[in-house]
DSSP file (Angstrom, degrees, kcal/mol; ACC not computed):
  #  RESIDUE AA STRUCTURE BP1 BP2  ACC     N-H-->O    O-->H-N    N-H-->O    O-->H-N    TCO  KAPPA ALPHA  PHI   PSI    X-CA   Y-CA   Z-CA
    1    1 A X    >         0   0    0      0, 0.0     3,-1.3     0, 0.0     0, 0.0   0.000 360.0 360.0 360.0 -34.9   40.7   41.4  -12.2
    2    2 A X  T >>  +     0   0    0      1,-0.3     4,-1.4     2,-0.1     3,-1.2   0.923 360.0  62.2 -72.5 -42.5   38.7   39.1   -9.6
    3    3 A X  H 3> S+     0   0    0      1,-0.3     4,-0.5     2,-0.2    -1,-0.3   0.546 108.1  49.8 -69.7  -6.1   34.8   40.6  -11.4
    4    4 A X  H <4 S+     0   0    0     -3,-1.3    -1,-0.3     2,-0.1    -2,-0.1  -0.163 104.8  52.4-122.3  39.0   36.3   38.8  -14.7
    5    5 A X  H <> S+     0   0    0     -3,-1.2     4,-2.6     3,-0.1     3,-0.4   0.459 106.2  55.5-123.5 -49.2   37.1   35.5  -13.1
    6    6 A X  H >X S+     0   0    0     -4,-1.4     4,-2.4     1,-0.2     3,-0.8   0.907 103.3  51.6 -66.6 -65.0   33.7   35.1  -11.7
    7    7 A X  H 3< S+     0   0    0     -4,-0.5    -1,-0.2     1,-0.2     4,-0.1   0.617 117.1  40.6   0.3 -63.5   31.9   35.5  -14.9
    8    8 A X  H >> S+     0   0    0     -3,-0.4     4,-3.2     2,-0.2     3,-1.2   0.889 109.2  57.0 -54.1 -49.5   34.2   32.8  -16.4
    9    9 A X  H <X S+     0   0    0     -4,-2.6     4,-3.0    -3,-0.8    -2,-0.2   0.976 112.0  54.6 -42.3 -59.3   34.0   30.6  -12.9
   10   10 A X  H 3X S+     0   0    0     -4,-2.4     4,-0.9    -5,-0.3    -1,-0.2   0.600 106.2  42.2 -57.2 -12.6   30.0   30.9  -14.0
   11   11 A X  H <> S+     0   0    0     -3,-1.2     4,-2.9    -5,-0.3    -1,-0.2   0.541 110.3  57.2-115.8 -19.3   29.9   29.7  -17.2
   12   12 A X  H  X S+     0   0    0     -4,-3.2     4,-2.3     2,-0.2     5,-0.3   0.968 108.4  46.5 -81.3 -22.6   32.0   27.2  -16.4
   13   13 A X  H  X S+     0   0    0     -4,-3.0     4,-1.6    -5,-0.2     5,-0.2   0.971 110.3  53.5 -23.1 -72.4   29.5   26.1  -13.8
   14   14 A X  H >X S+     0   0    0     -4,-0.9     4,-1.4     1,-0.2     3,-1.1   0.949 109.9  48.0 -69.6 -34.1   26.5   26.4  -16.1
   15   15 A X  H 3X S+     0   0    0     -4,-2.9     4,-1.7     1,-0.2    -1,-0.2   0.884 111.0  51.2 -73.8 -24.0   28.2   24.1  -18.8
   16   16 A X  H 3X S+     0   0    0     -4,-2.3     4,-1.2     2,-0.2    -1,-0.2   0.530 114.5  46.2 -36.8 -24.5   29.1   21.5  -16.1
   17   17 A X  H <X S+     0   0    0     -4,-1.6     4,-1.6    -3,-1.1    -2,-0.2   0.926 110.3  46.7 -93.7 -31.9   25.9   21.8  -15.3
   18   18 A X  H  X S+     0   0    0     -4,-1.4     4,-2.8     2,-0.2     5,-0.3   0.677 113.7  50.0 -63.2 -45.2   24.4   21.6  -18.7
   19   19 A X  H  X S+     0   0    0     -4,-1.7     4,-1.5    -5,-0.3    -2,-0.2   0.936 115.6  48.4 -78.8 -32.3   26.7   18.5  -19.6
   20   20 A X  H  X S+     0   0    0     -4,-1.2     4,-0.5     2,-0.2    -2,-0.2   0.726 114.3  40.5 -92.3 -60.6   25.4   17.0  -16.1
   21   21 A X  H  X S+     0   0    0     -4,-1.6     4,-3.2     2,-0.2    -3,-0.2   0.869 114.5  59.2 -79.6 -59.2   21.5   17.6  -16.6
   22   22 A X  H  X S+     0   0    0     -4,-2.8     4,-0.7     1,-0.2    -2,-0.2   0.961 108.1  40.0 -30.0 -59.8   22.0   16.5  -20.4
   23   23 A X  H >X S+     0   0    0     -4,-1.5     4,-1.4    -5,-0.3     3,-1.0   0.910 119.5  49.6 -66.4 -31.9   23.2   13.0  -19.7
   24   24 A X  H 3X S+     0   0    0     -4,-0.5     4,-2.0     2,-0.3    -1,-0.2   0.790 115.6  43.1 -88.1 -30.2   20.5   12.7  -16.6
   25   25 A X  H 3< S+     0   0    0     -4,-3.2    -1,-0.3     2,-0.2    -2,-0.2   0.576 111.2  52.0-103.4  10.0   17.9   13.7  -18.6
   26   26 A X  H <X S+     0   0    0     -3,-1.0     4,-0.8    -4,-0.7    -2,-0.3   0.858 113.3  46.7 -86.1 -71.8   19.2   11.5  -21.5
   27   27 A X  H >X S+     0   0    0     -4,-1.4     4,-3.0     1,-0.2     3,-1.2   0.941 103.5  60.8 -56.9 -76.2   19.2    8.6  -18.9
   28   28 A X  H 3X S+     0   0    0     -4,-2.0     4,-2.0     1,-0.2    -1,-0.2   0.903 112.5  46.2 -48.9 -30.4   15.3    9.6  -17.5
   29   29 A X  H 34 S+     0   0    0     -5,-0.2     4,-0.5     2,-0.2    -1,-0.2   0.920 110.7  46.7 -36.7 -64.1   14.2    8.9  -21.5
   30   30 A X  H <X S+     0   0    0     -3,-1.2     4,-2.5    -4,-0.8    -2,-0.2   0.736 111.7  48.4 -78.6 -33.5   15.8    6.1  -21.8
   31   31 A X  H >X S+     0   0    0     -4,-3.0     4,-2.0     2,-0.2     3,-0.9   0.988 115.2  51.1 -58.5 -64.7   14.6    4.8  -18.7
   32   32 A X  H 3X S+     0   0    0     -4,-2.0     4,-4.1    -5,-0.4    -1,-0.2   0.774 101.4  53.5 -29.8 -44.4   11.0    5.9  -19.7
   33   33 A X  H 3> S+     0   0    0     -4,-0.5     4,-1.2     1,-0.2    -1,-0.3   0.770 107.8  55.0 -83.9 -21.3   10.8    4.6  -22.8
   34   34 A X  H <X S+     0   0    0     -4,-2.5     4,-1.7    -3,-0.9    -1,-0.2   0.692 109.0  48.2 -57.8 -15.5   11.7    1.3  -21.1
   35   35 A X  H >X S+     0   0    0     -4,-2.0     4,-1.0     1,-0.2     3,-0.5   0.951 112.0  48.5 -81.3 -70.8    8.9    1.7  -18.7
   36   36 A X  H 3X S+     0   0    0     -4,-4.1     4,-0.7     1,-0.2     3,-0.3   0.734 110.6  49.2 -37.7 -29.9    6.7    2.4  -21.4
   37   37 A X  H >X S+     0   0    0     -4,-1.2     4,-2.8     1,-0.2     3,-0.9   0.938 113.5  52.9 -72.8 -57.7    7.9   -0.8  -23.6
   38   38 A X  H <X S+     0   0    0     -4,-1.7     4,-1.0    -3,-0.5    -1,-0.2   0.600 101.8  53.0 -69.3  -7.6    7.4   -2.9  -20.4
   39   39 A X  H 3X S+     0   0    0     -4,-1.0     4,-1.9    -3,-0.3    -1,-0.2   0.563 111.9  52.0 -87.7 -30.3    3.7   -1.8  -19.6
   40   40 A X  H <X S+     0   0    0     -3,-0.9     4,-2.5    -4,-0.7    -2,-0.2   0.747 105.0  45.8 -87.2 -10.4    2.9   -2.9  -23.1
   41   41 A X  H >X>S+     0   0    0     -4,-2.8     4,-1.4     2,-0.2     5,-0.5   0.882 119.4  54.7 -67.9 -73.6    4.5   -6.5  -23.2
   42   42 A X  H >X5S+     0   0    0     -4,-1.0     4,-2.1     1,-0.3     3,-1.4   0.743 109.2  44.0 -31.5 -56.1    2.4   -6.4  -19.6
   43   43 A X  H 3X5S+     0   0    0     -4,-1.9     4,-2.7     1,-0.3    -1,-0.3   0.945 110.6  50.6 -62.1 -41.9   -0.6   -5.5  -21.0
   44   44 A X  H <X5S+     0   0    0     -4,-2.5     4,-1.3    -3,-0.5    -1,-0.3   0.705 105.1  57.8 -70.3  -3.6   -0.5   -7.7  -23.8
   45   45 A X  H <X5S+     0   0    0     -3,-1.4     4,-1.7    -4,-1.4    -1,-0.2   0.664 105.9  56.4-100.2   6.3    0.2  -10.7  -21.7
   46   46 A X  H  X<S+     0   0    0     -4,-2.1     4,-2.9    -5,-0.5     5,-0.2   0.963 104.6  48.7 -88.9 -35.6   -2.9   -9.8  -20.0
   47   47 A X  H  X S+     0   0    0     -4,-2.7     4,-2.4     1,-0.2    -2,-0.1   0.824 109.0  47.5 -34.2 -45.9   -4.8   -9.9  -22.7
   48   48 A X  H  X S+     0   0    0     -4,-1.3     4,-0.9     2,-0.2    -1,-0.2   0.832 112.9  51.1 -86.0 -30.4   -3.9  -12.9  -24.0
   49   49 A X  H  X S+     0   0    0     -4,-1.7     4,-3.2     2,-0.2    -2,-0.2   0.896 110.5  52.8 -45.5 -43.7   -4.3  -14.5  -20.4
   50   50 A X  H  X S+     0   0    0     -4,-2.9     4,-1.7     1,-0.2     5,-0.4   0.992 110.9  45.2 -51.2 -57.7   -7.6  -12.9  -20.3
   51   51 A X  H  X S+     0   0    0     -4,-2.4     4,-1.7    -5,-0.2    -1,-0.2   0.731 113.2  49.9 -46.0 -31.4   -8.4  -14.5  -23.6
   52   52 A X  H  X S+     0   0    0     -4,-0.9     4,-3.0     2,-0.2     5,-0.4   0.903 109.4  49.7 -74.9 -50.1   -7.0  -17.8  -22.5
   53   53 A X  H  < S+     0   0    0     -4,-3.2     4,-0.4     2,-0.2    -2,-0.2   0.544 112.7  51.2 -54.8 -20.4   -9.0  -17.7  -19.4
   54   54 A X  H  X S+     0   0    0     -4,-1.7     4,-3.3     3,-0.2     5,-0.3   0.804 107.7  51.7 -37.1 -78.7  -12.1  -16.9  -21.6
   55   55 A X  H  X S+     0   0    0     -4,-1.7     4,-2.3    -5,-0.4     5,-0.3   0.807 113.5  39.0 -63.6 -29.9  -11.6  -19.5  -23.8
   56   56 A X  H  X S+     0   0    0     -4,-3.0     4,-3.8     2,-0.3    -1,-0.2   0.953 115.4  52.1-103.5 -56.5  -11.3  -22.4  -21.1
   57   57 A X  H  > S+     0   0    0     -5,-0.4     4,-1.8    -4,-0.4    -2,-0.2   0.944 110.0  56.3 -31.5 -77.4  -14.3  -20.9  -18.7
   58   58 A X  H  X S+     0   0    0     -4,-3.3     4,-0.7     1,-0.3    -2,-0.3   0.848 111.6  38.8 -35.6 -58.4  -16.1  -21.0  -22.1
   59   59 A X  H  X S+     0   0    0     -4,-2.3     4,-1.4    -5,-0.3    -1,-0.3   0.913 111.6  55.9 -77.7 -30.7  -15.4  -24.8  -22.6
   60   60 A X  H  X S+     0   0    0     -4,-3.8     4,-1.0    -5,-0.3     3,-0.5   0.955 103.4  51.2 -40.9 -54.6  -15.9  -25.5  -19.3
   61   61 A X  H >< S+     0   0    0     -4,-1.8     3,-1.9     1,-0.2     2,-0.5   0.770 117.8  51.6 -53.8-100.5  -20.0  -23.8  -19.2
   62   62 A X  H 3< S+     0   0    0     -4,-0.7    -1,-0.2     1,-0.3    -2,-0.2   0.005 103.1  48.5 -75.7 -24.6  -20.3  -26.1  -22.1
   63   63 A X  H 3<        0   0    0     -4,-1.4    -1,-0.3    -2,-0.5    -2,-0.2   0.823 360.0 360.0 -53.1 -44.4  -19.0  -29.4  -20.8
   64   64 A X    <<        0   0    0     -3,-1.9    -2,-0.2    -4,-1.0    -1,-0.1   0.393 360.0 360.0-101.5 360.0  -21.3  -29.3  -17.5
């Protein structure tokens, strides 16, 4: 009787484990895709700093 309790004991394991690793890797996604989201607003406000910084260096040479 005990060799058909572990079997069960095991699978309930692995779906615990399964529902456990889903949600976490569910979570590492979502997290990602926030990282990604935030690395492009960063990049584009370097760009447009660059651009700004451009533009005013530009009028500057041209003042002096």
């Amino acid at each position: 009787m005990r060799a058909a309790a572990v079997p069960s004991v095991t699978g309930a394991l692995r779906a615990m484990e399964s529902l456990l690793l889903g949600a976490g890797q569910r979570t590492a996604r979502r997290n990602a895709w926030t990282a990604v989201l935030e690395d492009r607003r960063r990049a584009k406000d370097r760009v447009e700093t660059q651009h700004v910084l451009e533009a005013v260096s530009g009028r500057t040479s041209q003042a002096t």
